[in-house]
N, C-alpha and C positions, 0 to 999 in steps of 0.2 A: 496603654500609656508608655510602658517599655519600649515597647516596640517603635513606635512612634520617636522616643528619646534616641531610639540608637540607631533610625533612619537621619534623624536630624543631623547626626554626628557625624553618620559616611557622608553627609552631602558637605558638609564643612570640610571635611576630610579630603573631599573630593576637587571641593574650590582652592583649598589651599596647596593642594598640590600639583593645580594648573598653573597657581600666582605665584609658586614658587619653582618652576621646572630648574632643569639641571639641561643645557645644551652645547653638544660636544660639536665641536666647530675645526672643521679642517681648512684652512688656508695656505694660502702660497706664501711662502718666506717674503717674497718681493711686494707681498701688499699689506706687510704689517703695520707700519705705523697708522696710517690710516685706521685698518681694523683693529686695533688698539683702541683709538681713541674712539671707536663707532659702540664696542663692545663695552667700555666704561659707559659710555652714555645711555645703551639701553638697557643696561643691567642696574642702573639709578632711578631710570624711567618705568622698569616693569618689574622688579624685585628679582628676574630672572636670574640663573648664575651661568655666564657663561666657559665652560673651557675650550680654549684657543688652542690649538694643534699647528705648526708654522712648519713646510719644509718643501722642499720642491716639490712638483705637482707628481712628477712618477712613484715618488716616495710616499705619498698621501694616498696615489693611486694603488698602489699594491698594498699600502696599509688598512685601508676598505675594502677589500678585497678578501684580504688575509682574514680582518677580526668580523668581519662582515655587521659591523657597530658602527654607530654615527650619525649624527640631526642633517647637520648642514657641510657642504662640499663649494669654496672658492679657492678654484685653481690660477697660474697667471694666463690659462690658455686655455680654450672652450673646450678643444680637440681632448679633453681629461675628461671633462661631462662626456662628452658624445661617447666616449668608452664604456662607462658608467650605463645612460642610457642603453648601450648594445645587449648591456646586462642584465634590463628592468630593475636596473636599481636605483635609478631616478625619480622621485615624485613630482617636480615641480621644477622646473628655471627662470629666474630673470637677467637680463643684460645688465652692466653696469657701467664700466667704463672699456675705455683701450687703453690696452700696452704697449705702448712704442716701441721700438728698437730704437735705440740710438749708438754710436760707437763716444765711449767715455775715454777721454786719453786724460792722462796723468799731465799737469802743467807744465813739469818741468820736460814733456816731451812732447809739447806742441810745435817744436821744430821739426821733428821725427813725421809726425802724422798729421795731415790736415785735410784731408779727406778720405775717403774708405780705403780707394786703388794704395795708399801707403801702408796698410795692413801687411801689404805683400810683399814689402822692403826687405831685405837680406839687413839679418841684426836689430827688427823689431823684436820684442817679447810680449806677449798676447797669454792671456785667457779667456777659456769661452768656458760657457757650461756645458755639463754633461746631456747629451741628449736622450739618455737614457730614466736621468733623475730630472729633469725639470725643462722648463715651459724655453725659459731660452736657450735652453742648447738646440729641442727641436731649431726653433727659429733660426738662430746664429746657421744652421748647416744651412737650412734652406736657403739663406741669402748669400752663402759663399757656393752653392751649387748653382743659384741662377747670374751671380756675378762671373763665372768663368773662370775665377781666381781660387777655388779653393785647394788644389793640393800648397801653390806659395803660402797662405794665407795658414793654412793647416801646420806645413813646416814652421812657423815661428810661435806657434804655441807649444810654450811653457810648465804648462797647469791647467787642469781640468777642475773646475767648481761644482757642487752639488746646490747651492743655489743660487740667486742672482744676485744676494748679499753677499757673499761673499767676493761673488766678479767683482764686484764694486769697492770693496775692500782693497781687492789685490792693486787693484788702480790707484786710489785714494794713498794707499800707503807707498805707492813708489816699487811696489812688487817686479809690477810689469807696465808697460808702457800704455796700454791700449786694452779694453773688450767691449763686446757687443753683448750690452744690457739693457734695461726698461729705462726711461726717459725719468723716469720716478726715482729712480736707482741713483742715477747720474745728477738729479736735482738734489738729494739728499747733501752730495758730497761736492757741491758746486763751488766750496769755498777752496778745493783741493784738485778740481777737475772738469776740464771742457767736454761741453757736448758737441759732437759733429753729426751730422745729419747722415742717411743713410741713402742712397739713390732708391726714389720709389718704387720703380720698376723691380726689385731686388725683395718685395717682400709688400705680407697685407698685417695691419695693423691685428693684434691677439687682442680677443673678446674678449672681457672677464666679466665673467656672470657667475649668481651663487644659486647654488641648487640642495633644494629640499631632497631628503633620502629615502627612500623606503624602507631603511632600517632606523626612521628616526622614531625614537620613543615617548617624545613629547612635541608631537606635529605641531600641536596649536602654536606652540610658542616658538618653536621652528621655521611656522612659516610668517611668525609675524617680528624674529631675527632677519630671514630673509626679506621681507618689504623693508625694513629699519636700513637695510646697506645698500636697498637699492633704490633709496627715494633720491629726491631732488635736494635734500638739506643733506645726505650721505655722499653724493657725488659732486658739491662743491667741496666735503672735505678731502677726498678723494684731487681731485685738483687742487687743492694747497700743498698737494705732497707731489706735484708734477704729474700727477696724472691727465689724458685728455677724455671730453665727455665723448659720447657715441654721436654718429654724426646722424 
């Protein structure tokens, strides 16, 4: 009868500690507000408690690395999984949305710049991100390496950003004139700043997909976070915040 009483107890024990996990959630700065609002709503829906991790994706990438801890991995660029993967440190991925580049200019400098080639004006002020800490600085080089402009384009920047909020900041506030940010970035601050298209040729749009961990400690509910940000009700909220769907 003991025995029996105190088998009953670890199984309760056992359910309640599945229905209440604890998951540590790395994200990219540039897809917060979204996952904000994805993370409130599945942690009302499953009792779950999520914690949100926000910073560029190299910085998120040497931080899993380093503490070799962690449920779930959403970076703003796939090419942070496939390192990960290189690693066997990946359980699981699914696609979710794309990151655009777009180039954000500040309003009061839409005379300055009105399409890419004006990036490389003598007396623009630019920032780009760091490509060493996050998803659009990779990007931003590539498409001033395949533009043919990038040492002019290089010369008028400013300041170097650690993530894509912040590019978007420097803009927004009249910092700098212009940067090459997420389409999502530039939608935020649309009341303060034009989006200008970037020529296609010059770049392919960043996957962002979320990826379960092998160092995750509560999979089940890991990977039932990961279905919750990559269903079809998660990526039209994802497109209220400028994002576009996968094609």
């Amino acid at each position: 009868m003991k025995e029996s009483f105190l088998a009953t107890l670890l199984i309760i024990a056992s359910v309640l500690s599945v229905s209440a996990a604890e998951i540590h959630f790395y994200a990219g700065a540039g897809l917060r507000q979204p996952v904000d609002q994805l993370i409130e709503d599945f942690q009302e829906k499953t009792g779950h408690r999520v914690l949100a991790d926000y910073d560029g994706g190299g910085r998120l990438l040497a931080r899993i690395i380093a503490s070799g801890r962690g449920d779930l991995f959403m970076p703003g660029a796939f090419f942070y999984i496939e390192k990960l993967k290189d690693r066997g440190m990946i359980w699981s991925w699914q696609p979710v949305v794309h990151h655009t580049p777009v180039i954000a200019v500040n309003k009061s400098s839409t005379k300055k710049v009105t399409k890419f080639e004006d990036l490389a004006k003598p007396g623009v002020r630019l920032a780009l991100g760091d490509p060493k800490a996050m998803a659009f600085g990779r990007t931003a080089f590539k498409i001033l390496e395949r533009s043919g402009l990038k040492p002019r384009i290089v010369a008028n920047v400013v300041v170097y950003g650690g993530t894509v909020k912040q590019l978007a900041l420097y803009v927004a506030q009249g910092y700098v004139d212009a940067s090459i940010v997420g389409r999502s970035d530039a939608f935020q601050f649309r009341d303060r700043v034009e989006m200008i298209p970037i020529p296609s040729a010059y770049f392919e749009a960043e996957t962002v997909a979320v990826a379960v961990l092998t160092t995750a400690l509560a999979r089940e509910a890991a990977t039932a976070l990961q279905d919750f940000v990559s269903s079809p009700k998660a990526i039209n909220v994802f497109q209220k915040f400028g994002f576009l769907p996968l094609e």
